[in-house]
C-alpha positions in Angstrom: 0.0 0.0 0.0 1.3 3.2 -0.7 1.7 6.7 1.2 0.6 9.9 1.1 2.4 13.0 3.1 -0.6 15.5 3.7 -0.6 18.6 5.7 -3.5 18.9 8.0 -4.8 22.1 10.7 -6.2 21.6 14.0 -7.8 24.1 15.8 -10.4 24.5 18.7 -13.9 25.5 18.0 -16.6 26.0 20.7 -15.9 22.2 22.9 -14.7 20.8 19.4 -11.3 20.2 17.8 -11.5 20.7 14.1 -9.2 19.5 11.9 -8.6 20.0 8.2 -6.8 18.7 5.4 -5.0 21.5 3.3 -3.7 18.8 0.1 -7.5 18.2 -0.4 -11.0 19.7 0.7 -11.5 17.1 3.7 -12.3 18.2 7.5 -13.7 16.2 10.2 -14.1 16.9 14.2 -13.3 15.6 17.3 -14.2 15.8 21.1 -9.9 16.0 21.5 -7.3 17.0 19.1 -6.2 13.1 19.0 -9.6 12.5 18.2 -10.3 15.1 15.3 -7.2 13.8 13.5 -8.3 10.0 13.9 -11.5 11.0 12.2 -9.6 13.0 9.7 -7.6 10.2 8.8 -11.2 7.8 8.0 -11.9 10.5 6.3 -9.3 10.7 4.2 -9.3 7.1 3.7 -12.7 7.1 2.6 -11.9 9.9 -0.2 -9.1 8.1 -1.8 -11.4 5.3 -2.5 -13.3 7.0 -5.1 -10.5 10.3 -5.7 -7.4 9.4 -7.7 -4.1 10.8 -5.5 -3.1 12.1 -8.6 -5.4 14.7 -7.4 -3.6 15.7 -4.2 -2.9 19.6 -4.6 1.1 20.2 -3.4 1.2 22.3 0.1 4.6 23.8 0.8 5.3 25.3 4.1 1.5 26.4 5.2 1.4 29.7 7.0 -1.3 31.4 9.5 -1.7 35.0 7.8 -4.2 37.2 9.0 -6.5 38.8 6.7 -8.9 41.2 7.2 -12.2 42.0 4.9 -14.9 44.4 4.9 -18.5 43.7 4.8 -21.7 45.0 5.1 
């Protein structure tokens, strides 16, 4: 079976961990930050079933920048 190396996020939202693949558009959740990443990684397993890894978009170094946008 082969590999992939994805870069993922985790971050804490409301009495959840979210985390989030950045190679491909997957997130899942967890109760713990161990947790959220365990579920991300079914997750992931279960999109490379029916997605091609051919299809995995290349993340270099991922940076937090903020941004700032108006609205009405």
């Amino acid at each position: 079976m082969k590999r992939l190396n994805l870069k993922s996020v985790v971050w804490k939202e409301g009495d959840r961990y979210i985390s989030q693949c950045l190679n491909v558009d997957v997130a899942s959740f967890g109760k713990t930050k161990k947790e959220a990443l365990a579920n991300l990684d079914e997750a992931l397993s279960l999109y490379f079933e029916d997605v091609s890894p051919e299809t995995v978009q290349n993340v270099g170094r991922a940076e937090i920048v903020p941004v700032q946008v108006k609205y009405a």
